[in-house]
N, CA, C and O of each residue as an XYZ file, in Angstrom:
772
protein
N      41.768     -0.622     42.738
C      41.662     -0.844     41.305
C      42.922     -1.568     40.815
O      43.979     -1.330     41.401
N      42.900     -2.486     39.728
C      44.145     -3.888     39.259
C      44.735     -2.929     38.344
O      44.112     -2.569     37.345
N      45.987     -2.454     38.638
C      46.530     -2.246     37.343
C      46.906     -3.159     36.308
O      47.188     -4.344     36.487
N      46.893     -2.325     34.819
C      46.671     -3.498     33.911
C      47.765     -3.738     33.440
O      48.189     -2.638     33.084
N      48.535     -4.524     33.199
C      49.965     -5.108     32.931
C      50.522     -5.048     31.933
O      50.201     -6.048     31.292
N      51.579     -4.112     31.073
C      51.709     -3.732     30.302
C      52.547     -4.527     29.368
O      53.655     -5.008     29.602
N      51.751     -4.602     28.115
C      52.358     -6.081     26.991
C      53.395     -4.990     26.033
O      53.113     -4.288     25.062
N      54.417     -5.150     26.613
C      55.739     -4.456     26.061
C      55.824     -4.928     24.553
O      55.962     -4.070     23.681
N      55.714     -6.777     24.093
C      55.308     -7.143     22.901
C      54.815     -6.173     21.816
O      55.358     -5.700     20.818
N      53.004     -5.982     22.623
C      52.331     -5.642     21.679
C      52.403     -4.252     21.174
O      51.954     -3.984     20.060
N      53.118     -3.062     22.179
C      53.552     -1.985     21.986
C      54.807     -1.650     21.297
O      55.102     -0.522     20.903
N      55.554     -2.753     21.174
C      56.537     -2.636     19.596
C      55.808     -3.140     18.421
O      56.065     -2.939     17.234
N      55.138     -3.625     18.792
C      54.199     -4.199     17.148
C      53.543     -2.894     16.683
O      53.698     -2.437     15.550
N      52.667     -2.227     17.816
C      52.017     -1.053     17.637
C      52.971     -0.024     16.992
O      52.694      0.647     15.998
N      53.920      0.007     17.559
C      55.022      1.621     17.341
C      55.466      1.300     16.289
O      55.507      2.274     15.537
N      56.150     -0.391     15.450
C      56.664     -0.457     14.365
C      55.323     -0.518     13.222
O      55.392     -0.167     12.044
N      54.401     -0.932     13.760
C      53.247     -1.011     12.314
C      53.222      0.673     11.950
O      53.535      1.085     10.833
N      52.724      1.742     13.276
C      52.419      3.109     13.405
C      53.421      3.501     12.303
O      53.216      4.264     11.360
N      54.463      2.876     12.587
C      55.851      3.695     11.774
C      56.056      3.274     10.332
O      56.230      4.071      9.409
N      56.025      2.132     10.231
C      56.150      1.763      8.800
C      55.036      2.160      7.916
O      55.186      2.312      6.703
N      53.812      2.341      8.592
C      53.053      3.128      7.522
C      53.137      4.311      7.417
O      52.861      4.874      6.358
N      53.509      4.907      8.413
C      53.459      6.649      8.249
C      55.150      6.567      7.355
O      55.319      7.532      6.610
N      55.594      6.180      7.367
C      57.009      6.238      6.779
C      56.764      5.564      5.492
O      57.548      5.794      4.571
N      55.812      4.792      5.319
C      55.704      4.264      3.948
C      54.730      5.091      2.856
O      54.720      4.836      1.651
N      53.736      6.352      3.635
C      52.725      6.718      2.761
C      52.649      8.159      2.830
O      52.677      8.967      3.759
N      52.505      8.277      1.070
C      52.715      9.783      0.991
C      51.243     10.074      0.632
O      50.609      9.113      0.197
N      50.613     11.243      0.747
C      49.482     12.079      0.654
C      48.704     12.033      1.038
O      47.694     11.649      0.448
N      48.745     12.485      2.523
C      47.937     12.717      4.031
C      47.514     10.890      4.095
O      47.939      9.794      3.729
N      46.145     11.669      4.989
C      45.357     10.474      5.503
C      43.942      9.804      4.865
O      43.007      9.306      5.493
N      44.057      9.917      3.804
C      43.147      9.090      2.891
C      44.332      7.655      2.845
O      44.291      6.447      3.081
N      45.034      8.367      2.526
C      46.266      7.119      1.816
C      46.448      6.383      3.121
O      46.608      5.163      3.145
N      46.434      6.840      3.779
C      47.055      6.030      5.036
C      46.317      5.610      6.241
O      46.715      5.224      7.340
N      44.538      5.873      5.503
C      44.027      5.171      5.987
C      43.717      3.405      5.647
O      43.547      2.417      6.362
N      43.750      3.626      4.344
C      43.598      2.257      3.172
C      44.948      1.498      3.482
O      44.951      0.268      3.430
N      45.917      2.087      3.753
C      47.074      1.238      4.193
C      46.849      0.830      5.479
O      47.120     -0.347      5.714
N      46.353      1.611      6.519
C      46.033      1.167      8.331
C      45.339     -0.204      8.382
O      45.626     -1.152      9.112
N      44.258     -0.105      7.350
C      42.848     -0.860      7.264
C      43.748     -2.161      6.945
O      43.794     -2.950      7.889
N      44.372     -2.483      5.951
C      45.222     -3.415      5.684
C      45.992     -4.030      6.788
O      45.953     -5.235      7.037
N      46.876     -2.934      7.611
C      47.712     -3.766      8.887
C      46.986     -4.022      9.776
O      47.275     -5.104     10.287
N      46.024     -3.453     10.291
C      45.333     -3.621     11.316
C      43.879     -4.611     11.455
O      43.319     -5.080     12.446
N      43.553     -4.687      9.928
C      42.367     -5.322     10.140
C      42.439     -6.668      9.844
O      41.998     -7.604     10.512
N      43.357     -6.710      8.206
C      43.882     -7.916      7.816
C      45.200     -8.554      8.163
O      45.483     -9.686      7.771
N      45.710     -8.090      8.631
C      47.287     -8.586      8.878
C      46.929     -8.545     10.476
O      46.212     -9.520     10.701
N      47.125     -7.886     11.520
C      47.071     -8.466     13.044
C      46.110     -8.076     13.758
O      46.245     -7.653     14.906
N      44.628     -8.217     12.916
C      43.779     -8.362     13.002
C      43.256     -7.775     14.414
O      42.566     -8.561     15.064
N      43.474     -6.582     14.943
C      43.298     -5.683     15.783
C      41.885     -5.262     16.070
O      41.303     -5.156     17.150
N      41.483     -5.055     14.874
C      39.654     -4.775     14.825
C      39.675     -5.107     13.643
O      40.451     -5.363     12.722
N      38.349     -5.022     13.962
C      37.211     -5.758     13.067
C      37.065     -4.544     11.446
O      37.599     -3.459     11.677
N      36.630     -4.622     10.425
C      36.633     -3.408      9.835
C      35.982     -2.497     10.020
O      36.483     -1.374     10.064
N      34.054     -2.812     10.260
C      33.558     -2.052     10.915
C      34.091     -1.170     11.978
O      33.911      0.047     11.937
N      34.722     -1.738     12.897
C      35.521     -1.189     13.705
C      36.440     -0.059     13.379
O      36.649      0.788     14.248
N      37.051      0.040     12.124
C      37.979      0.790     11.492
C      37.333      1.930     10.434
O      37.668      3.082     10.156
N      36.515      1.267     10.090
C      35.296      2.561     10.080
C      35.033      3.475     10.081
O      34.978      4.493      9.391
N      34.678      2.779     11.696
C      34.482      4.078     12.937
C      35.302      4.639     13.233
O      35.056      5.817     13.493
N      36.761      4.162     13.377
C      38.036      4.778     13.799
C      38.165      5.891     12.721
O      38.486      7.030     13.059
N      37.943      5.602     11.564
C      38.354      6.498     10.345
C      37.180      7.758     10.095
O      37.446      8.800      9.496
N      35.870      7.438     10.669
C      34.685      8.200     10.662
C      35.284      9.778     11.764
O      35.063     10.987     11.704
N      36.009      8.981     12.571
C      36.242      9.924     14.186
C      37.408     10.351     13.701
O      37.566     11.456     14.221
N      38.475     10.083     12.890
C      39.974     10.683     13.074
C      39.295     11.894     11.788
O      39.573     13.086     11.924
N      38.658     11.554     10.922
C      38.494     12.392     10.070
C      37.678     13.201     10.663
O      37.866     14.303     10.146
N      36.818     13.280     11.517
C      35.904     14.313     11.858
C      36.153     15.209     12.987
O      35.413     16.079     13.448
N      37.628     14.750     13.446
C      38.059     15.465     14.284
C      39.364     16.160     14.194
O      40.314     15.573     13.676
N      39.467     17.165     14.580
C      40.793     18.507     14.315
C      41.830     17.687     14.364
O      41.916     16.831     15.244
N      42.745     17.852     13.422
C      43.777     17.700     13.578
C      44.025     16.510     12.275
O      43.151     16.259     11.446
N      45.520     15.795     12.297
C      45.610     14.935     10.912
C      45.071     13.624     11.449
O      45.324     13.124     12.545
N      44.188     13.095     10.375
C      43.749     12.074     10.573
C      44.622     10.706     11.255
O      44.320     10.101     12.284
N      46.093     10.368     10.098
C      46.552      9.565     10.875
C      47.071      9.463     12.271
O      47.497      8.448     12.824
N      46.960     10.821     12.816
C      47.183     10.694     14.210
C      45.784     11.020     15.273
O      45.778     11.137     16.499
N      44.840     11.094     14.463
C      43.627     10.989     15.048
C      43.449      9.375     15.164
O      43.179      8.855     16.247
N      43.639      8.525     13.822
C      43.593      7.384     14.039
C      44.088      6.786     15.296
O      43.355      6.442     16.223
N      45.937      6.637     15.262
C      46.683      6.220     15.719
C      46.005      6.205     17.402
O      45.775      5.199     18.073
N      45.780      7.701     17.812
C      45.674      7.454     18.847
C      44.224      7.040     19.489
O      44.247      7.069     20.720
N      42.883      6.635     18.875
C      41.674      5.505     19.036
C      42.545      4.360     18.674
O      42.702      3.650     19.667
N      43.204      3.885     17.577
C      43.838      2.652     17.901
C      44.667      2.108     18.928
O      44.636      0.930     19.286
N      45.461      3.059     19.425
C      46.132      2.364     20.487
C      45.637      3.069     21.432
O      46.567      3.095     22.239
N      44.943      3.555     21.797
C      44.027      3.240     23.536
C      43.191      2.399     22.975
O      42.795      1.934     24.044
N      42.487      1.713     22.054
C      41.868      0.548     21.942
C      42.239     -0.956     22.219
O      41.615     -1.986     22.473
N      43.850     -0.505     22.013
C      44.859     -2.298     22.078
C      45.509     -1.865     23.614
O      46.021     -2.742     24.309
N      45.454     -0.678     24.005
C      46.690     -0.537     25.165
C      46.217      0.442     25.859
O      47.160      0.825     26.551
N      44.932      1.329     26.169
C      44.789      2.462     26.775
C      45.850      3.836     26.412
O      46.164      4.411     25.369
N      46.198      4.007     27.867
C      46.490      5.630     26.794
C      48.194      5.463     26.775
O      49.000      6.393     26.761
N      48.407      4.444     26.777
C      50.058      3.804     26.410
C      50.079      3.444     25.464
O      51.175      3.267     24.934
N      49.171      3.220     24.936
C      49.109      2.186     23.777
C      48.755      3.876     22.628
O      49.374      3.970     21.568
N      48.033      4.695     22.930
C      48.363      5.968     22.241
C      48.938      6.572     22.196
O      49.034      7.301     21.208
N      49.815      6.678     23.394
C      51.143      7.183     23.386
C      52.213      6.666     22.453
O      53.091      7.303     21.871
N      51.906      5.167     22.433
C      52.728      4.606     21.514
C      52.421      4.672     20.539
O      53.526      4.875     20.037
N      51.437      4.672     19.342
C      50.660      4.870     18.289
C      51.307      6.155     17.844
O      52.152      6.257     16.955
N      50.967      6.802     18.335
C      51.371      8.958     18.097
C      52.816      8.854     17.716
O      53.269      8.931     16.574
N      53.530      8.653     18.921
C      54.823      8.264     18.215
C      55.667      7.876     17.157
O      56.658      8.401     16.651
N      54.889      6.570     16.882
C      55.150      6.119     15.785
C      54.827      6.281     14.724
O      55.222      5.526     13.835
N      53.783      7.600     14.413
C      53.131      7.802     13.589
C      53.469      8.774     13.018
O      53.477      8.967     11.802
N      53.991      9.947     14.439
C      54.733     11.186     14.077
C      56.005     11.622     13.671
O      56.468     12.558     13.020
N      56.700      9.950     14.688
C      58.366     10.178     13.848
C      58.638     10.331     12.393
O      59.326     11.313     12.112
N      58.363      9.795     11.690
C      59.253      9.670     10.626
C      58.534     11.103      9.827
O      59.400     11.719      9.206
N      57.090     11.755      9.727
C      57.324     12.803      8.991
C      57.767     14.081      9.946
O      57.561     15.228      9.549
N      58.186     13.906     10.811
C      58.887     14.340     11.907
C      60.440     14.932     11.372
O      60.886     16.078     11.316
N      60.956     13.767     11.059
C      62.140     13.298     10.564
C      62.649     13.782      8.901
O      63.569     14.478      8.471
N      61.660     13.105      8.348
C      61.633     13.856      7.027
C      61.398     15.095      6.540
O      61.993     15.547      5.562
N      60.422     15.780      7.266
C      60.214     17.574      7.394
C      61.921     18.222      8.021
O      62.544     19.039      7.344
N      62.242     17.911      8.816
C      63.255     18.165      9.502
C      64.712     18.630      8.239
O      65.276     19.704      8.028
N      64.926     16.966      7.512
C      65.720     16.770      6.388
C      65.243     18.136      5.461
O      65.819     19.224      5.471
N      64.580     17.939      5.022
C      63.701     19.025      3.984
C      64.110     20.091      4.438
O      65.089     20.630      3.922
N      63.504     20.612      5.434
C      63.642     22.184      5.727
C      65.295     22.780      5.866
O      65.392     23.997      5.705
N      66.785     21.909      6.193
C      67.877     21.598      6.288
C      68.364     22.092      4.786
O      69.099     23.041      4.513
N      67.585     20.951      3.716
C      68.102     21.206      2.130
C      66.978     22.129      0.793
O      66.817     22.165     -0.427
N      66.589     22.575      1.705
C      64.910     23.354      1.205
C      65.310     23.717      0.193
O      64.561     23.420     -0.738
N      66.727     24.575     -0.243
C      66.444     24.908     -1.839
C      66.916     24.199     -2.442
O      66.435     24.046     -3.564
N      67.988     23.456     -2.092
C      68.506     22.118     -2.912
C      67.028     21.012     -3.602
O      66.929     20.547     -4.738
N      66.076     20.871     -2.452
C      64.876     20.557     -2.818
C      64.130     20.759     -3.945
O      63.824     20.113     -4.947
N      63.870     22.152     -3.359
C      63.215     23.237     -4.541
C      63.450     23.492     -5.588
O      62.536     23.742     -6.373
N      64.691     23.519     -5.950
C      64.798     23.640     -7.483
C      65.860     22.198     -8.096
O      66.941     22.378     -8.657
N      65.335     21.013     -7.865
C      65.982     19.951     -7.889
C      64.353     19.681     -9.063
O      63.152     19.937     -8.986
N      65.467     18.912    -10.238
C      64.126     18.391    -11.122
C      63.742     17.324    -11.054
O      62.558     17.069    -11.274
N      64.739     16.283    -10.691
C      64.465     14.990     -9.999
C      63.274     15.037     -8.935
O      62.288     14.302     -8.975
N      63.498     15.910     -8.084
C      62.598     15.446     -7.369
C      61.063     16.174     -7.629
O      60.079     15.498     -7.329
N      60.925     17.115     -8.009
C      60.329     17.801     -8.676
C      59.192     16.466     -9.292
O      58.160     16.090     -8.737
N      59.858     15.887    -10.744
C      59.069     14.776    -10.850
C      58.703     13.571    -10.485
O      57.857     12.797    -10.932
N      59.837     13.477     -9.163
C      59.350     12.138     -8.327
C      58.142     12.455     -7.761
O      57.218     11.643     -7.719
N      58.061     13.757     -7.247
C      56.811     14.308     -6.299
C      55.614     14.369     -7.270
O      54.647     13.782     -6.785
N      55.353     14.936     -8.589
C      54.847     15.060     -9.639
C      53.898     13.095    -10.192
O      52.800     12.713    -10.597
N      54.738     12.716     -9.966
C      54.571     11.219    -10.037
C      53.893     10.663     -8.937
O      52.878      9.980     -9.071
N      54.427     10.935     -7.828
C      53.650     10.143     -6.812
C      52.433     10.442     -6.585
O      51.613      9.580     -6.267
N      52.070     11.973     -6.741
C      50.481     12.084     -7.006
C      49.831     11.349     -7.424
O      48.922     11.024     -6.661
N      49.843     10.861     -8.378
C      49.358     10.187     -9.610
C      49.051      8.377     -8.294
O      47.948      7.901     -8.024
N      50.213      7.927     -7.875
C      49.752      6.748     -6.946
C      48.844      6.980     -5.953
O      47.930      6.221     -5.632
N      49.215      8.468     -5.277
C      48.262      8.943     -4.495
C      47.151      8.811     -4.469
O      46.605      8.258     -3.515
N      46.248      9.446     -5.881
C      45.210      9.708     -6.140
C      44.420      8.310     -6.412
O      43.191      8.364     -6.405
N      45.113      6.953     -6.672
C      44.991      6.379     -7.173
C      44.441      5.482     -5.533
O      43.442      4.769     -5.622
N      45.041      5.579     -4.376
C      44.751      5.270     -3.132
C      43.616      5.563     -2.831
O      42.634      4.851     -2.617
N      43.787      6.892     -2.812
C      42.320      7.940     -2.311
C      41.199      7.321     -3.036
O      40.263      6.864     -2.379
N      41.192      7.253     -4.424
C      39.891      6.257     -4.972
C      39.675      4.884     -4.373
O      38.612      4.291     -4.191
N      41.141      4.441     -4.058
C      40.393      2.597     -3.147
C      39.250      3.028     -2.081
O      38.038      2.814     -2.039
N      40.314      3.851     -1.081
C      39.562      4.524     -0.194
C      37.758      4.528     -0.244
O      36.941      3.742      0.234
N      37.600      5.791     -1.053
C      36.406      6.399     -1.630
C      35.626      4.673     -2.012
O      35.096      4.139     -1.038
N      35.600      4.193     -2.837
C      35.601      3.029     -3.634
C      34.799      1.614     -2.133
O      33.860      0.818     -2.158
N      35.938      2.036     -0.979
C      35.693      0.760      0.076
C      34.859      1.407      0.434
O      33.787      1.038     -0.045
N      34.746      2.625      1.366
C      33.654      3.371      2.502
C      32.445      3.005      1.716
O      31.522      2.292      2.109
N      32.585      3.670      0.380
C      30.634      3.672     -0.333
C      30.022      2.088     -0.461
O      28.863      1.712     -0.634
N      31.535      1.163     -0.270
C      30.703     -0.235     -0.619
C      30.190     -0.333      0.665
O      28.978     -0.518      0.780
N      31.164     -0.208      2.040
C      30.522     -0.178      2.868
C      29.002     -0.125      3.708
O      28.329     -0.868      4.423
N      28.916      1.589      2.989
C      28.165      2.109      3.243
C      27.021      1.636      2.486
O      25.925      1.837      3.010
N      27.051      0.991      1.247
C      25.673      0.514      0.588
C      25.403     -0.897      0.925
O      24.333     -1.409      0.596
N      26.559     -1.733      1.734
C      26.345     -2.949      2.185
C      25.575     -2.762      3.515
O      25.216     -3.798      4.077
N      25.313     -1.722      4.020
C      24.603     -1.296      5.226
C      22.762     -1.937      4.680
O      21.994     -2.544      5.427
N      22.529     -1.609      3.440
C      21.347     -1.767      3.053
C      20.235     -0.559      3.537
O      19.035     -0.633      3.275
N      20.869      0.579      4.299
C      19.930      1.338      4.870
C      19.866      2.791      4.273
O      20.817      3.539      4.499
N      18.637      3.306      3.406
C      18.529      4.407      2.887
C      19.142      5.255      2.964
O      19.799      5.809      2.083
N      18.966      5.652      4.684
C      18.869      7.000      5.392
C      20.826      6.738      4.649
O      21.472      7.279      3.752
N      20.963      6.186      5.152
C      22.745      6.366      4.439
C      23.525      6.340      3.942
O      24.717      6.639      4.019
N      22.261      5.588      2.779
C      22.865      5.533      1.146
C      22.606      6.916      0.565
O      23.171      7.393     -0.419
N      21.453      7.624      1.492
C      20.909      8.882      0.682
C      21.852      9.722      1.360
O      22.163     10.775      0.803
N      22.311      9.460      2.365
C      23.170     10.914      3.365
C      24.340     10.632      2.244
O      24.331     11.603      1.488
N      25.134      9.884      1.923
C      26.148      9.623      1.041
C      25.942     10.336     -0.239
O      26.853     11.143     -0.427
N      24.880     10.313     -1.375
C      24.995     11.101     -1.826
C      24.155     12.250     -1.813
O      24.071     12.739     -2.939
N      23.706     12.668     -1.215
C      23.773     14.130     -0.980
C      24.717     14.894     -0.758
O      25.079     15.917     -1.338
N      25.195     14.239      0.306
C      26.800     14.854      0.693
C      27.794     14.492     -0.286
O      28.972     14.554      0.068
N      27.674     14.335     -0.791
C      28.737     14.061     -2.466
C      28.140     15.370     -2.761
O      28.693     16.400     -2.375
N      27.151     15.386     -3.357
C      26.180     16.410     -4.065
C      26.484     17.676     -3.321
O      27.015     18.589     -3.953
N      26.249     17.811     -2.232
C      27.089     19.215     -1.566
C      28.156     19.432     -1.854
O      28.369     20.280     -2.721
N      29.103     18.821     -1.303
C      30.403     18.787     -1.583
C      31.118     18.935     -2.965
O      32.025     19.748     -3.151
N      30.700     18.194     -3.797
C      31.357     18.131     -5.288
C      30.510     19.433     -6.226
O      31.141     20.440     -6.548
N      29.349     19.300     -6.520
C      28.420     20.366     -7.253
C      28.320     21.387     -6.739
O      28.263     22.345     -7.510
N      28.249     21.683     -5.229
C      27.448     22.841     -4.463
C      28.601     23.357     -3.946
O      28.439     24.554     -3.710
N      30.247     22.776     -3.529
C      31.028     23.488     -3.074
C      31.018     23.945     -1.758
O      31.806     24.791     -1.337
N      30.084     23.369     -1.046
C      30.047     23.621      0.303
C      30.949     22.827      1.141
O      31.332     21.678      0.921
N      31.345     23.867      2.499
C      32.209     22.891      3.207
C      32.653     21.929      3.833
O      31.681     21.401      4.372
N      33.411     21.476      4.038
C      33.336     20.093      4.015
C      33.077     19.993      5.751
O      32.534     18.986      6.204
N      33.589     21.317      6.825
C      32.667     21.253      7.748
C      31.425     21.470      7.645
O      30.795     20.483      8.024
N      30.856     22.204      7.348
C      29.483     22.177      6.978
C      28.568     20.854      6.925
O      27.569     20.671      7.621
N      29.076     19.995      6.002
C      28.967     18.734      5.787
C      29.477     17.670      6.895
O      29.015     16.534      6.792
N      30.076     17.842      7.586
C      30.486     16.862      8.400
C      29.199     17.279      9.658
O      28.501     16.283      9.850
N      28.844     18.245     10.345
C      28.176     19.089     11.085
C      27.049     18.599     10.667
O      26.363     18.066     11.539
N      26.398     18.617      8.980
C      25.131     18.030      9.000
C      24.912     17.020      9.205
O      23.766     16.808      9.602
N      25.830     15.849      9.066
C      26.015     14.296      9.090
C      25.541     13.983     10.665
O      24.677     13.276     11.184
N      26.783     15.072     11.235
C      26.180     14.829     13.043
C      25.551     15.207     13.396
O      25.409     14.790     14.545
N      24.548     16.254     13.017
C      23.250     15.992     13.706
C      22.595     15.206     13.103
O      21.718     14.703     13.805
N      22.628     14.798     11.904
C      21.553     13.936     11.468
C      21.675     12.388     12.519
O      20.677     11.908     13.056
N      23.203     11.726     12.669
C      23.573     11.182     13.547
C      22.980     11.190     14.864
O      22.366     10.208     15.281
N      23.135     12.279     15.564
C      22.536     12.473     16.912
C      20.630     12.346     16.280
O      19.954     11.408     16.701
N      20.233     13.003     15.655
C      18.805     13.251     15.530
C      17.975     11.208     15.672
O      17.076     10.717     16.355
N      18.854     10.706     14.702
C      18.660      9.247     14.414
C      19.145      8.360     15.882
O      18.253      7.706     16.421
N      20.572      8.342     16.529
C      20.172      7.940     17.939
C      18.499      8.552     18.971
O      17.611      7.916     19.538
N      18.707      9.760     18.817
C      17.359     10.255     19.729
C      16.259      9.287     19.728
O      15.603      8.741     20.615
N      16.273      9.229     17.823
C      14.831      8.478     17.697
C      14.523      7.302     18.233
O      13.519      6.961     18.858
N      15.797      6.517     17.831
C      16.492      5.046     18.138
C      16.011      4.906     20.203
O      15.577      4.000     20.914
N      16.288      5.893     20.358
C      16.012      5.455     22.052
C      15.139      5.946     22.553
O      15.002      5.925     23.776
N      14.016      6.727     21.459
C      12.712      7.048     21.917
C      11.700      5.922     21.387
O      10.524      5.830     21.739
N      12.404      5.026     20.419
C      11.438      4.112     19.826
C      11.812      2.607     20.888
O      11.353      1.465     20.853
N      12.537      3.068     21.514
C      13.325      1.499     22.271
C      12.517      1.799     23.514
O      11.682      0.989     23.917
N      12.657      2.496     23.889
C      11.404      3.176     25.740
C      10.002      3.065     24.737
O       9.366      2.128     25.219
N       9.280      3.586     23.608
C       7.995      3.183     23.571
C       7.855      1.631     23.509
O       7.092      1.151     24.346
N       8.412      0.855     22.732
C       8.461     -0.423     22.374
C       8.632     -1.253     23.739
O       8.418     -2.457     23.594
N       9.037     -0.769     25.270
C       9.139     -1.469     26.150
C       8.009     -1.385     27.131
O       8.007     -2.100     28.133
């Protein structure tokens, strides 16, 4: 078997993009997915958006924080599992780094009013992300043109927001409905042949 030759290049591009966004974005991984989508799709054009998507469909639906669910499908996508190694890294240092600082000056923190309303404030940009977010997926998702997933969209709003149900719960129904719709998909592809 050829081993595959490792582009030292593209694995500082990877570790400094990984880093400057996780170091640039505050309030989890909504925010920092709408920022990923930006470096990766439009700027060095890594994948496709669809592509990012999916990356964002899987980091969110799987344990753990999204941007490092991301990070690491993105870089075994550009580099195998070096290329996630490198991703993780760069993704984890800096709130790594900054938790570290914090926990060091925790009450200086804590009862600091400055920061108090810097933090108070940045919500406010936060929230303001999370709607691009919300805002791109549904265009997405209605540029699909296909019922079944304009209607799974809001229903699952409709659970979620009115009904209060969980948001595993909801993710769980999505995938089987997912799996149920491949099944069909490759029982209608063997009759049709």
């Amino acid at each position: 078997m050829k081993k595959k030759k490792i582009d030292c290049k593209l694995l500082r591009q990877l570790f400094w993009s990984m880093f400057t966004l996780s170091a640039c974005t505050f309030g989890g991984g909504f925010v920092i997915v709408s920022l990923m989508k930006k470096k990766v799709v439009e700027e060095h054009h890594w994948l496709e958006e669809d592509e990012m998507l999916d990356v964002t469909a899987i980091a969110q639906s799987s344990p753990g924080p999204i941007p490092v669910n991301a990070s690491v499908i993105l870089g075994y996508r550009l580099h195998g599992v070096i290329g996630s190694l490198t991703a993780v890294v760069g993704t984890i240092l800096p709130p790594m780094i900054l938790l570290s600082l914090i926990a060091v000056f925790y009450d200086q923190f804590r009862t600091n009013r400055i920061i108090n309303i810097a933090l108070t404030v940045m919500r406010a940009g936060v929230a303001a992300v999370i709607c691009d977010v919300v805002i791109n997926l549904a265009k997405n998702v209605i540029g699909t043109r296909k019922i079944l997933y304009i209607t799974l969209m809001i229903v699952t709003f409709i659970m979620g927001y009115f009904l209060d149900i969980s948001a595993m719960v909801i993710i769980l129904c999505c995938l089987v409905t997912g799996i149920i719709c491949v099944i069909m998909d490759v029982m209608k592809n063997k009759e049709d042949k």
